[in-house]
C-alpha positions, 0 to 999 in steps of 0.5 A: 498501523501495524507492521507490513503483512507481507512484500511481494516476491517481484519487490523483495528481489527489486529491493535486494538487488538494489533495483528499487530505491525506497528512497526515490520511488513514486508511490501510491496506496491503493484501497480495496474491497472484495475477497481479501487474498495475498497471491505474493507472485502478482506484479500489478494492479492488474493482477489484482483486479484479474481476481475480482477484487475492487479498487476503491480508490488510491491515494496521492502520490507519497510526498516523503518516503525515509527510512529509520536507524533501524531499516523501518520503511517510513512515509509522509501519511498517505491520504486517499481522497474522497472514497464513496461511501460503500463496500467496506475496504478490506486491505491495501497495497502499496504500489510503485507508480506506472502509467496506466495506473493497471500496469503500477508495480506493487510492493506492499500488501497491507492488511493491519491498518488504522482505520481499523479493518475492515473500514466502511468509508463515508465519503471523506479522505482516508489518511493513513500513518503508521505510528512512527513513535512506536517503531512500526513502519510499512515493512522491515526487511 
């Protein structure tokens, strides 16, 4: 997975003042089809689907979350289970959990990743992992 595409605006200042501990935040990645648009000021899922994209599916909770000696933001790999075979995924973001699932808080944009974008899924688990070896990550500051 190639480096982060972009961080939204609500989790770049959460993450600079020191209110959003990577280290301890529930996470999820969810899956998306339909025009592929970064709106940096979206806060939610919400927002997201407000604009007519479609969530195909997102992932269990992220086990592990670390970062390296030189500020890369790391986690277990990602599995989203079980995505119908369908509209191809376009692009994912990264999302600190909430209940209802609408009102999780995103953080990540993502739209370099392995598979290779776009990805038409065939049913099975999607397992996402960034290759950590090389130094890429979910995003630098």
């Amino acid at each position: 997975m190639d480096a982060l595409s972009n961080i939204y605006d609500w989790a770049r200042a959460q993450l600079l003042t020191a209110n959003l501990d990577w280290l301890d935040v529930n996470l999820v990645v969810s899956a998306w089809a339909g025009t592929k648009t970064f709106v940096p000021t979206d806060t939610t899922i919400a927002h997201v689907k407000a604009r007519g994209a479609v969530e195909r599916g997102y992932s269990l909770p992220i086990a592990l979350t670390s970062v390296s000696t030189d500020g890369t933001a790391k986690t277990d790999p990602v599995l989203i289970p079980a995505i119908a075979p369908g509209t191809p995924i376009l692009w994912f973001t990264m999302s600190e959990v909430a209940s209802p699932h609408d009102n999780s808080k995103l953080i990540l944009f993502i739209d370099h990743a392995i598979p290779e974008l776009p990805f038409v899924p065939n049913g099975l688990d999607i397992l996402l992992q960034p290759d950590w070896s090389t130094g890429r990550g979910w995003w630098r500051p």
